[in-house]
C-alpha positions as CSV (number, residue, x, y, z in Angstrom):
1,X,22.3,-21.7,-31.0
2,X,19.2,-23.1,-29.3
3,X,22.0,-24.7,-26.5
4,X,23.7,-21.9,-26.0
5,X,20.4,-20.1,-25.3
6,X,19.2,-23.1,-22.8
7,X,22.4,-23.0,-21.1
8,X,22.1,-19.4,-21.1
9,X,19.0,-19.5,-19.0
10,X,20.2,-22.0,-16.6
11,X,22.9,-20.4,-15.4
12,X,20.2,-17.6,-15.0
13,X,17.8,-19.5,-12.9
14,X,21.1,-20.8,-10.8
15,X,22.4,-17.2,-10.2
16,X,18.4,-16.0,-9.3
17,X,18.3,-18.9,-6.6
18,X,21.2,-18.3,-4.9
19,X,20.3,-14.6,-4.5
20,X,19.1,-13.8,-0.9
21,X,15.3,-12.2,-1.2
22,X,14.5,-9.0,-0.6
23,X,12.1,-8.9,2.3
24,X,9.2,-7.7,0.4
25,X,9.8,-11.2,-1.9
26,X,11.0,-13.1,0.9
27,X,7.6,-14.3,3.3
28,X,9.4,-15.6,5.8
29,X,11.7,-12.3,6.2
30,X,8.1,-10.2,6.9
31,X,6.5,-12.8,9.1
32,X,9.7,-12.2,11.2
33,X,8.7,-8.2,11.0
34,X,5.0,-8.8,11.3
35,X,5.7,-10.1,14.5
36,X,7.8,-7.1,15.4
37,X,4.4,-4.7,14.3
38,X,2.1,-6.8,16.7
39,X,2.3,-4.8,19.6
40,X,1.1,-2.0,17.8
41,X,-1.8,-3.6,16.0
42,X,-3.8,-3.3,19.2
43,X,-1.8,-0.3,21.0
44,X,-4.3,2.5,19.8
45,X,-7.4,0.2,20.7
46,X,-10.4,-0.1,18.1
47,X,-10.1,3.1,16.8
48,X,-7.3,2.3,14.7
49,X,-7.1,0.4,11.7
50,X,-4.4,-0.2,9.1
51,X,-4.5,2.3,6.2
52,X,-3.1,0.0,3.8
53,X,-3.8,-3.8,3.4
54,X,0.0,-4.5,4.3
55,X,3.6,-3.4,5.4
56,X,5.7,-1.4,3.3
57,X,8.6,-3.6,3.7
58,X,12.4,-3.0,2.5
59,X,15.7,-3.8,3.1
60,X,19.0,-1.4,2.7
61,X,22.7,-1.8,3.7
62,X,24.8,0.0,6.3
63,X,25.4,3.6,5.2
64,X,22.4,3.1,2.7
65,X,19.3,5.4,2.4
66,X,15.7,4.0,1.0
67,X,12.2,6.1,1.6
68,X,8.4,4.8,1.6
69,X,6.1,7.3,0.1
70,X,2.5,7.3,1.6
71,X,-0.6,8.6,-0.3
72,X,-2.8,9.9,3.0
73,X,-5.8,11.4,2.8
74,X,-7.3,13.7,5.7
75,X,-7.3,12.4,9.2
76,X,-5.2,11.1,11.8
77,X,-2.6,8.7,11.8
78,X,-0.2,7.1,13.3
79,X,3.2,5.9,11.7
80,X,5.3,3.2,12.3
81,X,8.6,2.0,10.9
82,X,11.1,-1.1,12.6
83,X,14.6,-2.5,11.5
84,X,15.7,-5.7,12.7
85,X,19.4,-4.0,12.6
86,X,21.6,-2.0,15.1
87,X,21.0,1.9,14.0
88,X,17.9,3.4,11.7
89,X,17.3,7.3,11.0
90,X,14.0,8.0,10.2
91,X,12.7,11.0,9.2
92,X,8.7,12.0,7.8
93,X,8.6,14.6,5.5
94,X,4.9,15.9,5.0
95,X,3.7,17.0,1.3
96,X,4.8,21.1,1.9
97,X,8.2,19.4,2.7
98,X,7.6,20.3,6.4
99,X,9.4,17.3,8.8
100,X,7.1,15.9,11.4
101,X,8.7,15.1,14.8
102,X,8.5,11.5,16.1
103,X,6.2,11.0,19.1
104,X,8.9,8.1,20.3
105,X,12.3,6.8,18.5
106,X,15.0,4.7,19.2
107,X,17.7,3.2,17.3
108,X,15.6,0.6,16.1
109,X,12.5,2.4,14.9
110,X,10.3,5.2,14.9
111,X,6.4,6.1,15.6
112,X,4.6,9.5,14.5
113,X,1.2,10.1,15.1
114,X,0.5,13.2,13.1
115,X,-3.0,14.3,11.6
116,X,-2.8,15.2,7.7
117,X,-5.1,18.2,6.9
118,X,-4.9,17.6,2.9
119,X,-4.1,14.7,1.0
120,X,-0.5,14.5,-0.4
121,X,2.3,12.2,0.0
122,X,3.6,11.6,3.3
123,X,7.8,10.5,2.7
124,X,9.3,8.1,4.9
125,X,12.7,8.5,4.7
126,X,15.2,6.1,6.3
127,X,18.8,6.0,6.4
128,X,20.6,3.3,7.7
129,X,23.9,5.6,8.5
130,X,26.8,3.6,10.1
131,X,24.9,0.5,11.0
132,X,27.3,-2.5,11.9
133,X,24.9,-5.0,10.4
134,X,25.5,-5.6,6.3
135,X,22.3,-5.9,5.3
136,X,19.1,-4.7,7.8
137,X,15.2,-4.9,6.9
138,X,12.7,-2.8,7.4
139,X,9.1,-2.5,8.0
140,X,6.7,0.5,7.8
141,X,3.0,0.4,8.9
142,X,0.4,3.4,9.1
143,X,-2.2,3.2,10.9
144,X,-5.7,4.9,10.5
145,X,-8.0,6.7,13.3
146,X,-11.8,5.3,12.0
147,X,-14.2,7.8,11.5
């Protein structure tokens, strides 16, 4: 009994190893996406700081759908969310289900700057529709205007 349970647990740990990480498990995946949020680290200047100590990060298949739900509180932000694939949808849904327009997009990511009057969750939807890559990672970021 006790070798079948040992054996058991090997073949688990061989099976868990050979599994590619998902990016949020996987640090070498969101150093690759840090790098792609950079730029945008400094864009809005000192007035900005993260709202959250790190990237949401994900990773979904072509034809796949996955959403980041952010807790905001009142104030201005700005929003942004990178694949390192071919072809991303994003959409941000505010918390009276209203969809908030994208201040610039492309097929590769997305940035809102919106300002959130109540507190609520803020969805990030994103839909990897007919991308041609089979398995694309993502990154979302919000920034915060200080006060």
């Amino acid at each position: 009994m006790r070798r079948a349970i040992y054996t058991g647990l090997a073949l688990s740990v061989l099976l868990v190893s050979t599994v590619r990480a998902a990016p949020q498990e996987d640090p070498s995946r969101q150093m690759v996406m840090a790098e792609r949020l950079q730029p945008f680290d400094s864009a809005g200047g000192d007035d900005w700081e993260p709202a959250f100590p790190f990237p949401f990060y994900r990773d979904a298949a072509s034809g796949e759908s996955d959403a980041v739900t952010l807790s905001l509180t009142p104030g201005a932000y700005m929003i942004v969310t990178l694949c390192n694939c071919q072809t991303m949808e994003v959409t941000l849904v505010g918390p009276g289900g209203t969809t908030i327009q994208p201040v610039r997009s492309s097929d590769q990511g997305a940035m809102y700057s919106l300002d959130a009057p109540v507190a609520g969750p803020y969805l990030v939807g994103i839909d990897m529709g007919d991308c041609a890559d089979k398995t694309c990672d993502i990154a979302v970021k919000a920034y915060r205007k200080k006060k």
